[in-house]
C-alpha positions as CSV (number, residue, x, y, z in Angstrom):
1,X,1.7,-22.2,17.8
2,X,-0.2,-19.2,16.9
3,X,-3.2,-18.7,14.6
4,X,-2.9,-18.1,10.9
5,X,-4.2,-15.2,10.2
6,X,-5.6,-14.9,6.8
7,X,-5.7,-11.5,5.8
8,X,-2.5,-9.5,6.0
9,X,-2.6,-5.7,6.4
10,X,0.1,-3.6,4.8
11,X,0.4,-0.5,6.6
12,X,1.2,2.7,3.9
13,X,0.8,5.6,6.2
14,X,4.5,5.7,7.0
15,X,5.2,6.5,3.0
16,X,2.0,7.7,1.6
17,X,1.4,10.3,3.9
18,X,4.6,11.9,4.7
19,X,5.8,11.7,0.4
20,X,3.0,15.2,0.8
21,X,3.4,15.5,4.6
22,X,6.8,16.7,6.0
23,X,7.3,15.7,9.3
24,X,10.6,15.1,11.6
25,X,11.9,11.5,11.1
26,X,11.2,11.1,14.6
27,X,7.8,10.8,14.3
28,X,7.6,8.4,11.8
29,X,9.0,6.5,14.1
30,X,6.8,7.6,16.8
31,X,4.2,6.3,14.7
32,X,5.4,3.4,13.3
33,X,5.9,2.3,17.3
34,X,2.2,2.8,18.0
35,X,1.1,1.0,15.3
36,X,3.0,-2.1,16.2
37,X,1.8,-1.6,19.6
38,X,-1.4,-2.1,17.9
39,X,-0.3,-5.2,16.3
40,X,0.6,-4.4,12.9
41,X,3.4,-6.5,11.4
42,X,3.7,-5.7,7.7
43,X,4.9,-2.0,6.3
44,X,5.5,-0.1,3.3
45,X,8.2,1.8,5.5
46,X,9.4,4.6,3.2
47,X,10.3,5.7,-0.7
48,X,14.2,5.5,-2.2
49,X,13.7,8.3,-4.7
50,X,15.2,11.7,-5.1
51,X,14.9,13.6,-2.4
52,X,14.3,16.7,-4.6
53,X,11.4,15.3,-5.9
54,X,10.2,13.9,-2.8
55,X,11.7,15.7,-0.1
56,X,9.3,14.3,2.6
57,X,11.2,10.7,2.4
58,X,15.0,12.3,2.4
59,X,15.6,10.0,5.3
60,X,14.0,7.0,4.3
61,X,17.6,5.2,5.1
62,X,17.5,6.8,8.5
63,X,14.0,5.7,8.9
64,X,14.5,1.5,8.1
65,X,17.2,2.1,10.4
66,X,15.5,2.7,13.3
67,X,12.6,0.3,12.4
68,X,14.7,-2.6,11.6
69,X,15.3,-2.7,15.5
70,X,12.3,-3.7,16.0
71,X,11.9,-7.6,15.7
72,X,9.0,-9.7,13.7
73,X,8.8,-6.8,10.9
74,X,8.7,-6.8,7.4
75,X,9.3,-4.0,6.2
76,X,8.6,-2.5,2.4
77,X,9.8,0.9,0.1
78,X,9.2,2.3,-3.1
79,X,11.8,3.1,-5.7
80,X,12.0,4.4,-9.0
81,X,15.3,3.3,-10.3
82,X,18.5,0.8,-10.1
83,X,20.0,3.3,-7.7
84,X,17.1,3.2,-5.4
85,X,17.1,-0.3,-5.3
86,X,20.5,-0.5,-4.2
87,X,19.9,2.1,-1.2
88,X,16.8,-0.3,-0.2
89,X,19.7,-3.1,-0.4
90,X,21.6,-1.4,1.5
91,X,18.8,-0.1,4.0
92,X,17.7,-3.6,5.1
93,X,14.7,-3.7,3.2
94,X,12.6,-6.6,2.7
95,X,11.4,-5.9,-0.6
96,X,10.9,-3.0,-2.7
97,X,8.4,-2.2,-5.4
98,X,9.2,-0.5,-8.9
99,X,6.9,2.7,-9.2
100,X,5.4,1.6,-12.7
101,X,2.5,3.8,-14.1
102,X,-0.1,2.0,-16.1
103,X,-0.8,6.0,-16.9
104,X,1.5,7.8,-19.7
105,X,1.1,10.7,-18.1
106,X,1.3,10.3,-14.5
107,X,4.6,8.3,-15.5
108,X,6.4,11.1,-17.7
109,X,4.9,13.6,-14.3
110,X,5.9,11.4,-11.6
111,X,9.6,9.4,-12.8
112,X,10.1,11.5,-15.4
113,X,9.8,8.6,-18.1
114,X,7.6,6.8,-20.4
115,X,5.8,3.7,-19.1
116,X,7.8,1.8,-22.0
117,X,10.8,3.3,-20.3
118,X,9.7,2.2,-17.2
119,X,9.2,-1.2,-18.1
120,X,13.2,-1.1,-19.6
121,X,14.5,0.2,-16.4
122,X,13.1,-2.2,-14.5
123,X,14.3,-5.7,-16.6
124,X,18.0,-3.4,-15.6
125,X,17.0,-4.0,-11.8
126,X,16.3,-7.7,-11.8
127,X,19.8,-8.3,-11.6
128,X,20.1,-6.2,-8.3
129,X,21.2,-8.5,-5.2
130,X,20.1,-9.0,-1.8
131,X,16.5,-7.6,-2.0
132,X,13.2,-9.3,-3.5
133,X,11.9,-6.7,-6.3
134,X,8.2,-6.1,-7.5
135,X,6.5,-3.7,-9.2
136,X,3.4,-1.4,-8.4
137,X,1.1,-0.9,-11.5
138,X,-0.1,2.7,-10.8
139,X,-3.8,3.7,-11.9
140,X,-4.3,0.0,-13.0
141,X,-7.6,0.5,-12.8
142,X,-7.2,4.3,-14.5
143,X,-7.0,7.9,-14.0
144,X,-5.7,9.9,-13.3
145,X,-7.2,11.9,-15.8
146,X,-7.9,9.4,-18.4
147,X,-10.8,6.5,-18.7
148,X,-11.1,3.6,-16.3
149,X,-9.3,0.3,-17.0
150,X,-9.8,-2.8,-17.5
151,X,-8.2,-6.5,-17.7
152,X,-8.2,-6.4,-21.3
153,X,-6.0,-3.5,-20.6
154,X,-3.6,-5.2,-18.4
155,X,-3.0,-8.4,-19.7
156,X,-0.6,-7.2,-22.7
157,X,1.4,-5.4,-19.5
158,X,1.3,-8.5,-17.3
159,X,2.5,-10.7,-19.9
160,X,5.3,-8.0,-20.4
161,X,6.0,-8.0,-16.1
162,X,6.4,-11.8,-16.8
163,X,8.6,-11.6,-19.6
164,X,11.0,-9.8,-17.4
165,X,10.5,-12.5,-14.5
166,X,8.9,-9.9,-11.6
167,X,5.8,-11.6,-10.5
168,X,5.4,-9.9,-7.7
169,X,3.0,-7.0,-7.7
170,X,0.8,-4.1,-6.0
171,X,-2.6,-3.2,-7.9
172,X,-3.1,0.5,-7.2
173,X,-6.4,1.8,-7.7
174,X,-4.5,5.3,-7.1
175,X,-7.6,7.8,-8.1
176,X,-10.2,5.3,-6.4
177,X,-11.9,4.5,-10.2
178,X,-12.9,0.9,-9.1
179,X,-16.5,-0.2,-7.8
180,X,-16.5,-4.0,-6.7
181,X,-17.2,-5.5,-10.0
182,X,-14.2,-3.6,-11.8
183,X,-11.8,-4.7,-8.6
184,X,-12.7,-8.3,-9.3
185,X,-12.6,-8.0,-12.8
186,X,-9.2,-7.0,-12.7
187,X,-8.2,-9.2,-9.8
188,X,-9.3,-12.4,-11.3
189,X,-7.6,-11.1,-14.3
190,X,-4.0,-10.7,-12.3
191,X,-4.7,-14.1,-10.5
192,X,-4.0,-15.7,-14.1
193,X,-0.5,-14.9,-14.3
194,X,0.4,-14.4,-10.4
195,X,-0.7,-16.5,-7.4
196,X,-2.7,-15.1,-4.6
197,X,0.2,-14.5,-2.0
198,X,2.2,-12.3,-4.7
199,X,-0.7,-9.8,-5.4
200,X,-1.3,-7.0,-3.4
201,X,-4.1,-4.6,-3.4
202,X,-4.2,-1.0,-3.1
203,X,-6.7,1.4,-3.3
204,X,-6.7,5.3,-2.8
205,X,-10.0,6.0,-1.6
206,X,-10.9,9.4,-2.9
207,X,-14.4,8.2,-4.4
208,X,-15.2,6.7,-1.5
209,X,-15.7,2.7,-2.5
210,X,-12.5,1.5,-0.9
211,X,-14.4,-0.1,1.7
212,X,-16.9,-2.2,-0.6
213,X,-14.2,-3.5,-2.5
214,X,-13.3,-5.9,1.2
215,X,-15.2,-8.4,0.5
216,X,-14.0,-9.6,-3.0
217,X,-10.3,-9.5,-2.0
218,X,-10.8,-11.3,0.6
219,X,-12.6,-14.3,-1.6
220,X,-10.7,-14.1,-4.2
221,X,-7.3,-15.1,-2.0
222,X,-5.5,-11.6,-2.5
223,X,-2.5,-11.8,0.1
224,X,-2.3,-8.5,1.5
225,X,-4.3,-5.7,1.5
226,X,-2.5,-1.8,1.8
227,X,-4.6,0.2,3.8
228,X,-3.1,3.6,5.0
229,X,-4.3,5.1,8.8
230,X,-7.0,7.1,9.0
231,X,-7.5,7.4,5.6
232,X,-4.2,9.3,4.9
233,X,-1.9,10.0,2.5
234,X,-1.2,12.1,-1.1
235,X,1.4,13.2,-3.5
236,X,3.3,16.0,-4.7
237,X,2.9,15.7,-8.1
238,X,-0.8,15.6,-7.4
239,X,-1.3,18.6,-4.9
240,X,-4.5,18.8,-4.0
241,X,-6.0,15.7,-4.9
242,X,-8.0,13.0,-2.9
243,X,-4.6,10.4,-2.8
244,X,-5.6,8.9,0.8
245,X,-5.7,5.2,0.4
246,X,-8.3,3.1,2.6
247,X,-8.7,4.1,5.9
248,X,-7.1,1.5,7.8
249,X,-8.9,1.3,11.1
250,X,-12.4,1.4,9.1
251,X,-10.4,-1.9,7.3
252,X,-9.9,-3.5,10.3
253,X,-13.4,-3.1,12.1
254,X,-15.3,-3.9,8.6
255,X,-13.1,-7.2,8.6
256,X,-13.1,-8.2,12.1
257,X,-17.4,-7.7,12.1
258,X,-16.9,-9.7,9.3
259,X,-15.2,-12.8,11.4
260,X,-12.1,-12.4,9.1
261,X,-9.1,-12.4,11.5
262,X,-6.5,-9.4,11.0
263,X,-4.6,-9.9,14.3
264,X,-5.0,-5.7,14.9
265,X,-6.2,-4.2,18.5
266,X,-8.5,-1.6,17.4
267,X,-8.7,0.1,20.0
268,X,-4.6,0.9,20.1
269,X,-5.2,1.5,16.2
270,X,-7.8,4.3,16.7
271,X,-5.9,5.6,19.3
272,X,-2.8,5.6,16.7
273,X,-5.2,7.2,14.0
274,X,-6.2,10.2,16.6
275,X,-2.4,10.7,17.5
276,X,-1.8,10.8,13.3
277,X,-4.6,13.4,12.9
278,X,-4.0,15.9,16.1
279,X,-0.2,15.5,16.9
280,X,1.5,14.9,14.1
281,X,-1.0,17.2,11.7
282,X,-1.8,14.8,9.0
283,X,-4.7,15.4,6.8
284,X,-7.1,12.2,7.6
285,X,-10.5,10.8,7.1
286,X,-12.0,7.9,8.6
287,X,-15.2,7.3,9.8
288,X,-14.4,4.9,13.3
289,X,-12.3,7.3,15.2
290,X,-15.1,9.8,15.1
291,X,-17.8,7.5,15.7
292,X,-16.1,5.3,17.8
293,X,-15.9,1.4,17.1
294,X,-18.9,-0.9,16.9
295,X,-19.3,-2.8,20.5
296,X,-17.0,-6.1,20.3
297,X,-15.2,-5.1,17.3
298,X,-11.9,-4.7,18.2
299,X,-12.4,-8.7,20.4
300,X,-10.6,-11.3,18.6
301,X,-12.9,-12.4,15.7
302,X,-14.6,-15.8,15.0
303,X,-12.8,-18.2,12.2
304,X,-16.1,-18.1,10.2
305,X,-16.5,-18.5,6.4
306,X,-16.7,-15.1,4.8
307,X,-19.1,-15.4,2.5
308,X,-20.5,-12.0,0.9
């Protein structure tokens, strides 16, 4: 029998990075084969939106296709709409994840509709067969322009994600607004209405604190963690801005020193990150493929407490 492990990594690089990236299909597949080299499991694979809008994901069908060869996978998408949801049906997906902005603006800018609107398109989608649906809550914790948020903020829009029966959710701190004590804040909040293994984290480090938050989602039972290679990623409707999300081999290392298991070689995942950054072109950060990783980080880590 193999190990638990206890934190799950959700790789986003595959659809946060080429949404502002345009590469041939074939090397997001390319990529997504080096990563499972490297041992990741869990993917947010692609977006089901127009292709106008988004032209970077055209062939997200084309994409699962090709992925959903490979065996032990689960493999995620976006979408913005009942129609999306039925190509990710379609598509094989495993589940799919309702682009919901907690940010008026952002949502009129990014699906073209108020988050009120939003929140009516998506109770038409719970009807949808043969796919499990949840919802992202974009700039949960604010931006991108306006003032950070807080859980006295969400709870009225939890209580309305219940109401429509979609308790499955991604928290995206999508302009990085969050220091440790707002991401708990926020994440005990959520934990209230939704149990650990149904909340996802995700935060877009442009500020630079997407590391420090590791710790509290980790003790506070949060079931996966989206982290994005070597720090990549953006979005059209937001050229120019900061949208990588956490870098995930700097993830991985922090975590493994930290004797939380992730099940990740990273080694293979630097190696991955480097190929991401010089081959395929992507903008990336990062700090362990420059520096190189700390001695015995990438061995197989202890089962100790974490504790910070």
């Amino acid at each position: 029998m193999s190990e638990e492990i206890p934190v799950r990594i959700r790789e986003i690089a595959p659809r946060l990075t080429f949404q502002d990236h345009v590469v041939a299909t074939e090397v997001k597949l390319e990529l997504v084969r080096r990563l499972v080299s490297a041992g990741v499991r869990s993917f947010e694979l692609s977006s089901f939106v127009r292709p106008d809008l988004v032209p970077g994901l055209a062939d997200a069908a084309e994409v699962f296709a090709a992925a959903r060869e490979i065996p032990g996978l689960t493999l995620d998408c976006c979408v913005g709409n009942a129609r999306g949801l039925s190509r990710a049906a379609d598509a094989g997906a495993d589940s799919a994840y309702f682009l919901l902005s907690a940010d008026e603006e952002f949502a009129r800018a990014n699906i073209g509709r108020s988050t009120g609107e939003s929140l009516a398109e998506l109770g038409r989608m719970t009807s949808v067969p043969g796919i499990t649906l949840g919802t992202y809550v974009i700039f949960a914790w604010g931006g991108p322009s306006g003032p950070a948020r807080g859980a006295e903020e969400f709870e009225p829009l939890a209580r309305r994600l219940l109401d429509l029966g979609v308790d499955r959710w991604i928290l995206a701190d999508s302009s990085g607004y969050a220091a440790p004590p707002q991401i708990r804040a926020l994440v005990e909040a959520a934990l209230e209405f939704v149990a650990g293994e149904n909340l996802s984290v995700q935060i877009h480090d442009g500020r630079g604190m997407g590391l420090a938050a590791l710790p509290a989602l980790v003790e506070l039972g949060v079931g996966t963690i989206d982290t994005s290679l070597a720090g990549s990623g953006g979005h059209p409707a937001m050229p120019g801005s900061q949208g990588g999300g956490l870098c995930t081999e700097d993830a991985v290392q922090l975590l493994e020193l930290s004797g939380v298991r992730t099940g990740i070689d990273l080694g293979r995942l630097v190696d991955a990150a480097n190929w991401l950054a010089e081959e395929a072109g992507a903008p990336a950060k990062g700090f362990v493929r420059h520096a190189g990783p700390v001695p015995g980080a990438g061995e197989r880590a202890r089962p100790v407490a974490f504790t910070w």
